[in-house]
PDB file as gemmi writes it, atoms N, CA and C in Angstrom:
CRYST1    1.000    1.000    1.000  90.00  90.00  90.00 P 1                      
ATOM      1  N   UNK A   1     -13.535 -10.682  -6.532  1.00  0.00           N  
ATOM      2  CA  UNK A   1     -12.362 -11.492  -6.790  1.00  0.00           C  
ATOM      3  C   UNK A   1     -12.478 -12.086  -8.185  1.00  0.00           C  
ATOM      4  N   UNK A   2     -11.345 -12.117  -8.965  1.00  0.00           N  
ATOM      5  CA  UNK A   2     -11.341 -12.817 -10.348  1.00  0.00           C  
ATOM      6  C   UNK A   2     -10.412 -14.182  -9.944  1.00  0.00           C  
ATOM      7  N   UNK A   3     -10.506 -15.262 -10.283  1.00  0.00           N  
ATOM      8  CA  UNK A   3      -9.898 -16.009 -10.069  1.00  0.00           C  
ATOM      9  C   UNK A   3      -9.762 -16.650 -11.630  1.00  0.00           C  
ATOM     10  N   UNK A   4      -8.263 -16.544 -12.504  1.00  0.00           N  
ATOM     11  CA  UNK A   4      -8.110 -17.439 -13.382  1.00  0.00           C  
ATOM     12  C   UNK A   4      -7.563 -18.224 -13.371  1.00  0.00           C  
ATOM     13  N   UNK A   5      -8.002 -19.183 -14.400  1.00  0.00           N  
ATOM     14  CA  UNK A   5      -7.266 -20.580 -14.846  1.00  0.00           C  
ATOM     15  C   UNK A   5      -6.740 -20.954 -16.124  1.00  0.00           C  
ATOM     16  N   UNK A   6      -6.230 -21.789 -16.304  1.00  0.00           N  
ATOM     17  CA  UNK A   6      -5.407 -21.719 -17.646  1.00  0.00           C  
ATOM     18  C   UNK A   6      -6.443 -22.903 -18.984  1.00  0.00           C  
ATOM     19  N   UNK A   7      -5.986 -23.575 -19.879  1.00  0.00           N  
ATOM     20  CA  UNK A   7      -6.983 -23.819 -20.603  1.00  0.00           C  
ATOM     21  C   UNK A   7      -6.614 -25.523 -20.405  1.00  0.00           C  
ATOM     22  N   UNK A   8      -6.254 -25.844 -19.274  1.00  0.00           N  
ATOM     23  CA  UNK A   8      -6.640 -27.064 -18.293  1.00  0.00           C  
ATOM     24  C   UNK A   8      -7.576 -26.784 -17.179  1.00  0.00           C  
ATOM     25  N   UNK A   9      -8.184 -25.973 -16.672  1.00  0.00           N  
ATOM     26  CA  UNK A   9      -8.624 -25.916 -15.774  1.00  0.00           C  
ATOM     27  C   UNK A   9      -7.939 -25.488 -14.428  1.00  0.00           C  
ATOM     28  N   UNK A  10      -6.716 -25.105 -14.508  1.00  0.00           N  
ATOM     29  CA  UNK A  10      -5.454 -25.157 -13.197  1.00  0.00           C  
ATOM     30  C   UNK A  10      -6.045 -23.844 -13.166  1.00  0.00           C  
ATOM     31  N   UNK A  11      -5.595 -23.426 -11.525  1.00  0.00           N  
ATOM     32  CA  UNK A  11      -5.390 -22.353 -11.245  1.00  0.00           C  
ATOM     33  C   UNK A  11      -4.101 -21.353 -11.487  1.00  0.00           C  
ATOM     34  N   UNK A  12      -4.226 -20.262 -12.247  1.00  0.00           N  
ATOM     35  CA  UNK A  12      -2.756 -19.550 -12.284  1.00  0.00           C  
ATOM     36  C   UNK A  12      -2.877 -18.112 -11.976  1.00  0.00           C  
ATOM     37  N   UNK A  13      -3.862 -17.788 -11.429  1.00  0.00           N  
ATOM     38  CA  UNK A  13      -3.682 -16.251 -10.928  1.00  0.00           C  
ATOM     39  C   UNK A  13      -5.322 -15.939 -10.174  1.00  0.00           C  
ATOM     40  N   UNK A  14      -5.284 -14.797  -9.118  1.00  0.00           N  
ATOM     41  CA  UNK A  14      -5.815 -14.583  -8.333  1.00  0.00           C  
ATOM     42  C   UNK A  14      -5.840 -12.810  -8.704  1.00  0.00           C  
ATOM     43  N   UNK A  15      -7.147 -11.856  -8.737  1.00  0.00           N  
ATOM     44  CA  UNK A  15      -6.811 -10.811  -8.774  1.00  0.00           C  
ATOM     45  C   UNK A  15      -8.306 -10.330  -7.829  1.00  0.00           C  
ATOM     46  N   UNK A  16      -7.881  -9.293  -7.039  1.00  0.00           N  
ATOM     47  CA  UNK A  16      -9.171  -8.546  -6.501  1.00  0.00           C  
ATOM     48  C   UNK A  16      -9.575  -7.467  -6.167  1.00  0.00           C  
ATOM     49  N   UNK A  17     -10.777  -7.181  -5.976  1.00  0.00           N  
ATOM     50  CA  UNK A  17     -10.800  -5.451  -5.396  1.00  0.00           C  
ATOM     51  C   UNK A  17     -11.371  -5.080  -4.722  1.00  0.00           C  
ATOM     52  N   UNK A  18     -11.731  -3.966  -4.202  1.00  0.00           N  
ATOM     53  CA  UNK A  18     -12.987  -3.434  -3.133  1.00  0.00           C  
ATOM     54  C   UNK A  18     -13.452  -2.535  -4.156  1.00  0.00           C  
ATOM     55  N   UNK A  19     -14.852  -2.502  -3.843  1.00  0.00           N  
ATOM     56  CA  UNK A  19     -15.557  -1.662  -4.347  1.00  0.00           C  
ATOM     57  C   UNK A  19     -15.341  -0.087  -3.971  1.00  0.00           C  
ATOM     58  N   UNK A  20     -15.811   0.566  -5.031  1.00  0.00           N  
ATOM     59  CA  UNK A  20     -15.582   1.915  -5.043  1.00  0.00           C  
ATOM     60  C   UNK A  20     -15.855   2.577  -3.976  1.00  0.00           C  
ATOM     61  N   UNK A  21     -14.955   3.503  -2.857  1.00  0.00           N  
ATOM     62  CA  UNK A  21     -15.310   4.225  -1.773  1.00  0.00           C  
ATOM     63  C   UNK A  21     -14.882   6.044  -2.267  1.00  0.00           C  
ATOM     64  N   UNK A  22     -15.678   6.574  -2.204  1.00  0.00           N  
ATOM     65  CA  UNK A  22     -15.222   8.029  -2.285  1.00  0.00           C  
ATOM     66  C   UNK A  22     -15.155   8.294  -3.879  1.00  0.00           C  
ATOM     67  N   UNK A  23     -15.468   6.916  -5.046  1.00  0.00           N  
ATOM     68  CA  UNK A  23     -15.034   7.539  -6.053  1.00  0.00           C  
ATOM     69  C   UNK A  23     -13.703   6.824  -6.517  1.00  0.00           C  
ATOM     70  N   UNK A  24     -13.072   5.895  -5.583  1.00  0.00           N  
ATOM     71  CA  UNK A  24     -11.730   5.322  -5.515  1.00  0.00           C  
ATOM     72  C   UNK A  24     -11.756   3.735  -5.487  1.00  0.00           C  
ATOM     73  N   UNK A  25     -11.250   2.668  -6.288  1.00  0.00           N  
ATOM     74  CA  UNK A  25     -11.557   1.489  -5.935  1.00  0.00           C  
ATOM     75  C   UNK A  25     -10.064   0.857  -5.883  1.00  0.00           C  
ATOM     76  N   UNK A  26      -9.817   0.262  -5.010  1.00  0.00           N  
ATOM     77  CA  UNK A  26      -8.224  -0.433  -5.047  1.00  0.00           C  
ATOM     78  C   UNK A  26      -8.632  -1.823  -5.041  1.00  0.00           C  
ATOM     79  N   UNK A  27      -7.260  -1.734  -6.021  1.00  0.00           N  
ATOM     80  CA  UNK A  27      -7.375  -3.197  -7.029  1.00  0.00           C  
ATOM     81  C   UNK A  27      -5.756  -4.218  -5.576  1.00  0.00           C  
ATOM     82  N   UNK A  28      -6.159  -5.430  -5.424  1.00  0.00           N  
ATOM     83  CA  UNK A  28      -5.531  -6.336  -4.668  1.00  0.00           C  
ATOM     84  C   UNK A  28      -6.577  -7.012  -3.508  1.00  0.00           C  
ATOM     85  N   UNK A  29      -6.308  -8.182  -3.533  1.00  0.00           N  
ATOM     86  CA  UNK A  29      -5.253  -8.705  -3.624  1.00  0.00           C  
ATOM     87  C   UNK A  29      -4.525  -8.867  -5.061  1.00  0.00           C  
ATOM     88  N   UNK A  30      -3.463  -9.231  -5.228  1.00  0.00           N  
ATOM     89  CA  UNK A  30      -2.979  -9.552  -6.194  1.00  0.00           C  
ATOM     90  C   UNK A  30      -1.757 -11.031  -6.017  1.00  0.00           C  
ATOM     91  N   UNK A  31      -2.165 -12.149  -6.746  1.00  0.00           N  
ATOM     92  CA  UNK A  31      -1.766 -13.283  -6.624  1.00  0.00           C  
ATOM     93  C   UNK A  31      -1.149 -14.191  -7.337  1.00  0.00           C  
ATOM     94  N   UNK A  32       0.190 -14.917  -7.963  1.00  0.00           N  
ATOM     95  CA  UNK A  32       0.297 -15.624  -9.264  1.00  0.00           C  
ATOM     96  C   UNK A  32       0.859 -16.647  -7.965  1.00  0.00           C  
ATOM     97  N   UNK A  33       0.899 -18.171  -8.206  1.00  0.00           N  
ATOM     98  CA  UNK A  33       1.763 -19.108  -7.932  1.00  0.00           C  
ATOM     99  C   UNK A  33       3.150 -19.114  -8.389  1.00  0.00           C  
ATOM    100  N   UNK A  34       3.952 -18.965  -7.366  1.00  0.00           N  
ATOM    101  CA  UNK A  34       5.429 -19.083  -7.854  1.00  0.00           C  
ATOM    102  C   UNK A  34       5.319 -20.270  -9.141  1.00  0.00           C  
ATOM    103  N   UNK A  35       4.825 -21.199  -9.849  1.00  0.00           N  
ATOM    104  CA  UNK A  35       4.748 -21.798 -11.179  1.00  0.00           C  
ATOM    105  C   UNK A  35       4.292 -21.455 -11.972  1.00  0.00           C  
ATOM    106  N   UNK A  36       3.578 -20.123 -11.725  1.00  0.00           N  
ATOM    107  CA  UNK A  36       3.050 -19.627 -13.154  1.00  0.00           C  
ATOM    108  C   UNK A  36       3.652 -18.522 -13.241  1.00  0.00           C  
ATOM    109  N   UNK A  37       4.468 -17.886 -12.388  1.00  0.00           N  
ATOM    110  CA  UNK A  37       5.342 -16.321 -12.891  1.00  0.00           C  
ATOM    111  C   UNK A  37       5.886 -16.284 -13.832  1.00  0.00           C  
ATOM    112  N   UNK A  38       5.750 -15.271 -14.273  1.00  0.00           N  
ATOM    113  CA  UNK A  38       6.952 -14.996 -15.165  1.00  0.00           C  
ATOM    114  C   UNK A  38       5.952 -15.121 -17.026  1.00  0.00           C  
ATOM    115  N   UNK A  39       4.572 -15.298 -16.525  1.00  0.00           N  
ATOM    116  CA  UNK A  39       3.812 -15.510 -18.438  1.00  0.00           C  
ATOM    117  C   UNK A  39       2.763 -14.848 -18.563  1.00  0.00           C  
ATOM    118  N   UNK A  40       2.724 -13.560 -17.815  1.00  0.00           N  
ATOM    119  CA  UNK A  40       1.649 -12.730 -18.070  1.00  0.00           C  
ATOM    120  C   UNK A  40       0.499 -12.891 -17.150  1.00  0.00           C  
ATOM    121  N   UNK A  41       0.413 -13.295 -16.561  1.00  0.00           N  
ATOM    122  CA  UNK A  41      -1.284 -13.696 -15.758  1.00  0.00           C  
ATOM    123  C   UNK A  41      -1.544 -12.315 -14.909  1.00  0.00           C  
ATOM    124  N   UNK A  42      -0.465 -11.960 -14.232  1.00  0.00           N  
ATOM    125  CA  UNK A  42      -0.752 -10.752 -13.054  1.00  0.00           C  
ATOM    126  C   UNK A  42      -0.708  -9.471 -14.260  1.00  0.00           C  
ATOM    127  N   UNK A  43      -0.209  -9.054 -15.189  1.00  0.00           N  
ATOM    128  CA  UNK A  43      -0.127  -8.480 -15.996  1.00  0.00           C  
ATOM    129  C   UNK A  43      -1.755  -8.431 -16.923  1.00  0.00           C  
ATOM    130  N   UNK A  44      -1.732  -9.316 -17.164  1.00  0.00           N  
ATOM    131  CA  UNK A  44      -2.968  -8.611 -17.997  1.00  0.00           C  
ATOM    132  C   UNK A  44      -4.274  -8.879 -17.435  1.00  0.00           C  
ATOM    133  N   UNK A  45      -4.087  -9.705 -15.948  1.00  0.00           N  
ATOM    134  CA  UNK A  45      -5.518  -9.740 -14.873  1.00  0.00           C  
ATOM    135  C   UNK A  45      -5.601  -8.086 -14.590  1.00  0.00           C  
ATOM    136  N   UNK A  46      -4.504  -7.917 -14.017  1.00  0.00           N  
ATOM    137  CA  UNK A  46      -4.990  -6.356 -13.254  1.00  0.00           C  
ATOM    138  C   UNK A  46      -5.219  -5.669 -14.340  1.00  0.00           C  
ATOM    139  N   UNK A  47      -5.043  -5.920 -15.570  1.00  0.00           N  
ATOM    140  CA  UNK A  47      -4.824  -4.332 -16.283  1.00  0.00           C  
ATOM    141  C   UNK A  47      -6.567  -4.409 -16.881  1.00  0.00           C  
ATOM    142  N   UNK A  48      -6.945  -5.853 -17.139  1.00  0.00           N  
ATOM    143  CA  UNK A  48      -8.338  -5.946 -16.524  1.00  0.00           C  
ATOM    144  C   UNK A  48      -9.353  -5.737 -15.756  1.00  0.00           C  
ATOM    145  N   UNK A  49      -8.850  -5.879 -15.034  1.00  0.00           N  
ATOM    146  CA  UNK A  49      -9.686  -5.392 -13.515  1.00  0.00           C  
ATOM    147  C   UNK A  49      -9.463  -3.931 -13.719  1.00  0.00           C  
ATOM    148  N   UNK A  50      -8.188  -3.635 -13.570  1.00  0.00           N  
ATOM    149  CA  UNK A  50      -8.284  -2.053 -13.320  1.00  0.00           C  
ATOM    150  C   UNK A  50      -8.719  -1.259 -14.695  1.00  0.00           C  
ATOM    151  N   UNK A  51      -9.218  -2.059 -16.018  1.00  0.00           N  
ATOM    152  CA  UNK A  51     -10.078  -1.036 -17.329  1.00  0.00           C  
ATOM    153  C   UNK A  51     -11.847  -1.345 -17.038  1.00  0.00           C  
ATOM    154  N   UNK A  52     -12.020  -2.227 -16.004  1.00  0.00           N  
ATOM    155  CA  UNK A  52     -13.386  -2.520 -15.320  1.00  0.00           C  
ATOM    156  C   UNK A  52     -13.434  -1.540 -14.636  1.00  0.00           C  
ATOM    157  N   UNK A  53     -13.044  -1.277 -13.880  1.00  0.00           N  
ATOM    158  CA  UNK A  53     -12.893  -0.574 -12.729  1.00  0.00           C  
ATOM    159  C   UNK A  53     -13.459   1.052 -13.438  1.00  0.00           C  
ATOM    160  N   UNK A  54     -12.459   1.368 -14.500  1.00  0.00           N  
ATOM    161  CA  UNK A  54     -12.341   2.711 -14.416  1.00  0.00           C  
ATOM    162  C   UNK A  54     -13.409   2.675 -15.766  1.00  0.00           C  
ATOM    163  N   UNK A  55     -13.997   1.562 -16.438  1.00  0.00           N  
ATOM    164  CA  UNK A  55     -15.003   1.677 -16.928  1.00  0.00           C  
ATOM    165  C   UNK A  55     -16.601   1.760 -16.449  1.00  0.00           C  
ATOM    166  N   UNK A  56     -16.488   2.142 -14.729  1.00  0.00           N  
ATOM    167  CA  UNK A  56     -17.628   2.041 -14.034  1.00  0.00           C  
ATOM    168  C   UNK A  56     -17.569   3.406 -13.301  1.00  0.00           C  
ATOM    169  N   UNK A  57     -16.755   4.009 -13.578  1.00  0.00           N  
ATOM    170  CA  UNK A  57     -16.641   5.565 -13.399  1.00  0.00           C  
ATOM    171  C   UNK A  57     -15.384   6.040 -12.091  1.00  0.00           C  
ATOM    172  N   UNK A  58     -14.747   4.582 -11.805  1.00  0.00           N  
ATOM    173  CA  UNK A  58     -13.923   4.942 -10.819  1.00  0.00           C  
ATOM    174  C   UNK A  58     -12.324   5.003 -10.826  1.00  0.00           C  
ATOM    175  N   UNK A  59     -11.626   5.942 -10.303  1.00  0.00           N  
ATOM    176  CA  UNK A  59     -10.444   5.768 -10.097  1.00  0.00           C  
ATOM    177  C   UNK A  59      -9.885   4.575  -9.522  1.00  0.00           C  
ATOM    178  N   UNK A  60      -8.543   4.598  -9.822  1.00  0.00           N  
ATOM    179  CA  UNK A  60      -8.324   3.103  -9.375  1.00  0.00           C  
ATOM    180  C   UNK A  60      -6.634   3.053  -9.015  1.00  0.00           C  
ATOM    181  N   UNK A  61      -6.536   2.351  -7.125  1.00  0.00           N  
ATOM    182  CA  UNK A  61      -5.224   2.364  -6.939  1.00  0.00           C  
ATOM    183  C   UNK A  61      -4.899   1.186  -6.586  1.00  0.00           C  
ATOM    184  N   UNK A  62      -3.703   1.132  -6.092  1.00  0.00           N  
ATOM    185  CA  UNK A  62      -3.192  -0.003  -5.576  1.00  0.00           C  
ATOM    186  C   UNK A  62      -2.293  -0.272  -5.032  1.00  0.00           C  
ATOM    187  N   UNK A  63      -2.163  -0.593  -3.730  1.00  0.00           N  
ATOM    188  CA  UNK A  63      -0.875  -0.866  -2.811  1.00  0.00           C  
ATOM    189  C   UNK A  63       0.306  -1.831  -3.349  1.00  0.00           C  
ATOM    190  N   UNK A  64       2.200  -1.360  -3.348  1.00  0.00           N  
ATOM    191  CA  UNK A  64       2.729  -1.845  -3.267  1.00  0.00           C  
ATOM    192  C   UNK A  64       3.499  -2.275  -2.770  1.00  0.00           C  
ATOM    193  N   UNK A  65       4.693  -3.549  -2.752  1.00  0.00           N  
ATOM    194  CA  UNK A  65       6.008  -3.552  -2.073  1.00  0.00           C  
ATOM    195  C   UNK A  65       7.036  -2.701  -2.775  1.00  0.00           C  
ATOM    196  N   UNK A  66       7.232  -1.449  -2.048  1.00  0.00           N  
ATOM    197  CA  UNK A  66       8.805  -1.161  -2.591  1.00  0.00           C  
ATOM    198  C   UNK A  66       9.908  -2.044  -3.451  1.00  0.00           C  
ATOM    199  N   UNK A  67      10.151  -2.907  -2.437  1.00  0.00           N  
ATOM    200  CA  UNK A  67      11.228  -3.941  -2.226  1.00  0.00           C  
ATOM    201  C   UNK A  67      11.064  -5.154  -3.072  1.00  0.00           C  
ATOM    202  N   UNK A  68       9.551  -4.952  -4.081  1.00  0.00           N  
ATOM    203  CA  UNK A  68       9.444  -5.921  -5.452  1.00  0.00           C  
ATOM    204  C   UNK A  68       9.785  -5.250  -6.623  1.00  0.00           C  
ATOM    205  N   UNK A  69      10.848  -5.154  -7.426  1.00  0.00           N  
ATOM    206  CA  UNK A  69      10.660  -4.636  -8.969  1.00  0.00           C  
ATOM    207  C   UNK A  69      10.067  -4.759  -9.900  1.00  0.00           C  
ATOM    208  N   UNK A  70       9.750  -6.836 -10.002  1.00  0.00           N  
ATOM    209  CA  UNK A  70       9.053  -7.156 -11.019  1.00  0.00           C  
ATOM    210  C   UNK A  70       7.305  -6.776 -10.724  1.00  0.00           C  
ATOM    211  N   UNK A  71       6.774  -6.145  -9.649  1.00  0.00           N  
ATOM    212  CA  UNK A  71       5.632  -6.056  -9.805  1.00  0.00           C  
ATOM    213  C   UNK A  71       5.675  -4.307  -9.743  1.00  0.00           C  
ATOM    214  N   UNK A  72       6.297  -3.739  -9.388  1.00  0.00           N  
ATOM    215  CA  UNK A  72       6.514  -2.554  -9.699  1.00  0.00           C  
ATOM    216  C   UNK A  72       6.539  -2.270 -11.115  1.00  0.00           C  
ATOM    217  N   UNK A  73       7.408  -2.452 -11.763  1.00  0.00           N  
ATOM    218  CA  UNK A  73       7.804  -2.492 -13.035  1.00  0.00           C  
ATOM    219  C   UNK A  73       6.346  -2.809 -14.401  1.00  0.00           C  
ATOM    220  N   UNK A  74       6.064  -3.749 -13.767  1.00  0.00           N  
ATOM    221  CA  UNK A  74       4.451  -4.359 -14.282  1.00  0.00           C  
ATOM    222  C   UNK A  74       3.415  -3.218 -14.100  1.00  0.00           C  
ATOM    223  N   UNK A  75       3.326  -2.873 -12.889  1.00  0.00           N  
ATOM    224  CA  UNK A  75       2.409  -2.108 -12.503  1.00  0.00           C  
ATOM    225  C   UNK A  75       2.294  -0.450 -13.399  1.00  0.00           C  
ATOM    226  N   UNK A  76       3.932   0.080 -13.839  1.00  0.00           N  
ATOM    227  CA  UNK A  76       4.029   1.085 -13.684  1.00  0.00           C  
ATOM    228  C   UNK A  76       3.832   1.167 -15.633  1.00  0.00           C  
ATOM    229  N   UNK A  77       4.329  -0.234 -15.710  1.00  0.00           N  
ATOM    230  CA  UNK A  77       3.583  -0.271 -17.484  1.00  0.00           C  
ATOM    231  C   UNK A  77       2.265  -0.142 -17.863  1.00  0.00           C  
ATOM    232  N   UNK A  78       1.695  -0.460 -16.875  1.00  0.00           N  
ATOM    233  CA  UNK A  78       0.043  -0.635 -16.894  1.00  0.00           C  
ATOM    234  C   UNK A  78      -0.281   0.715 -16.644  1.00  0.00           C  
ATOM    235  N   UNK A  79       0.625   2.039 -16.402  1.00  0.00           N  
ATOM    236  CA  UNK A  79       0.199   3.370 -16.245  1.00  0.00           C  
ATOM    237  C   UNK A  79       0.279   3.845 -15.056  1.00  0.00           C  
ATOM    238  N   UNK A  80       0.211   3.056 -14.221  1.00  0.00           N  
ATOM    239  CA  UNK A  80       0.371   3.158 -12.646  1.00  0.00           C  
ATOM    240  C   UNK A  80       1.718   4.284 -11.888  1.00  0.00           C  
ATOM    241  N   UNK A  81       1.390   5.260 -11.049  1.00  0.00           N  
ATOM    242  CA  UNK A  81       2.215   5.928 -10.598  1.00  0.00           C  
ATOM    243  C   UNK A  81       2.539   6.433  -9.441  1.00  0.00           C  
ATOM    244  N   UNK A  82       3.576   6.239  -8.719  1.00  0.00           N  
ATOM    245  CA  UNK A  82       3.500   6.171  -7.316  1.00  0.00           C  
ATOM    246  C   UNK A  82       3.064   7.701  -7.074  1.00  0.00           C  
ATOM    247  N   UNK A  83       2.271   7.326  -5.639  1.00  0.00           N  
ATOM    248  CA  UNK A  83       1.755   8.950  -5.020  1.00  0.00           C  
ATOM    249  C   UNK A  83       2.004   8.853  -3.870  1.00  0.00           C  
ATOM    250  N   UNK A  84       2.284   8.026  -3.155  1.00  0.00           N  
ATOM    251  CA  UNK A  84       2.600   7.996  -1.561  1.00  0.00           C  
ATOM    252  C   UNK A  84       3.662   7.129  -1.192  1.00  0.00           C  
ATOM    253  N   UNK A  85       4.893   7.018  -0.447  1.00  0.00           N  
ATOM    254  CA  UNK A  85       5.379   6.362   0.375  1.00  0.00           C  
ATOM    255  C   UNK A  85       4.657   5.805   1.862  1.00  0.00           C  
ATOM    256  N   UNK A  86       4.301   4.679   2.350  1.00  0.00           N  
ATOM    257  CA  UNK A  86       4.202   4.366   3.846  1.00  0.00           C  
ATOM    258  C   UNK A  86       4.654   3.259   3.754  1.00  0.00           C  
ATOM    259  N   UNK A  87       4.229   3.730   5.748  1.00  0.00           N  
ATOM    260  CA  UNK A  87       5.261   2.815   6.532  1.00  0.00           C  
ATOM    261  C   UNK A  87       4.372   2.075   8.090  1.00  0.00           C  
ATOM    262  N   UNK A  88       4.929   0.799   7.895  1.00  0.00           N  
ATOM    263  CA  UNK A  88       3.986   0.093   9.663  1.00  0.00           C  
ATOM    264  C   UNK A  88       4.812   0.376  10.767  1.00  0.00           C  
ATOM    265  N   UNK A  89       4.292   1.497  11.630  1.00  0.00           N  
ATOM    266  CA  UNK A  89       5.228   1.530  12.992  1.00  0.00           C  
ATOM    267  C   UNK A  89       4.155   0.803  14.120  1.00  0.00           C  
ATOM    268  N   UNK A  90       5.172  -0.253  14.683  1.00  0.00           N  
ATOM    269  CA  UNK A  90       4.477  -0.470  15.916  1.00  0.00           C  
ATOM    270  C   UNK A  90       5.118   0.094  16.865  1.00  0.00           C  
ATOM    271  N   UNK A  91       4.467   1.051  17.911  1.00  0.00           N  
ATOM    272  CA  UNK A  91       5.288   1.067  19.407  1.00  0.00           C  
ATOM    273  C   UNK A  91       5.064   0.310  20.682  1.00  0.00           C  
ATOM    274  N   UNK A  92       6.226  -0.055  20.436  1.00  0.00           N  
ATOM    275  CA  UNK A  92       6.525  -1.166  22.067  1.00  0.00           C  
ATOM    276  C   UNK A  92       6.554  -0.563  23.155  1.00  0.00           C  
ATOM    277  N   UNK A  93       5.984  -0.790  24.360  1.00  0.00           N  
ATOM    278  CA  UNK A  93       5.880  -0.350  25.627  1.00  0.00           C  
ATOM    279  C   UNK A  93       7.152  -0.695  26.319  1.00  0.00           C  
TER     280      UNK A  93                                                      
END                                                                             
């Protein structure tokens, strides 16, 4: 987990990962406080994490919401490219 702060000491972003399985390491959680959106923190944490990442010999993914643009959009600047659609089915008895 990276946890940053700003140059008060506040907290303004949260970024994390699992370690490499198969060769593959996925980067999230991924976290900003609705008061710090919108000034870069999730933007240049992950793109951090994920040049760590792939500076230790591993590929690197990361789960999204469809149904977010602004982190889509972020993500897909950072090089990022969708490869899978899913979906949570529960079945009810």
């Amino acid at each position: 987990m990276w946890f940053w702060v700003d140059e008060e000491g506040q907290p303004v972003h949260l970024t994390g990962a699992k370690p490499p399985s198969f060769g593959v390491a996925r980067v999230g959680p991924v976290y900003t406080p609705p008061t710090q959106r919108g000034r870069g923190w999730a933007s240049n944490a992950v793109a951090e994490v994920s040049r760590r990442l792939q500076a230790e010999g591993a590929r690197v993914c990361l789960f999204t919401d469809q149904a977010n643009p602004t982190s889509n959009k972020v993500y897909a600047r950072l090089g990022y490219r969708p490869v899978v659609d899913m979906a949570n089915l529960v079945i009810v008895r």
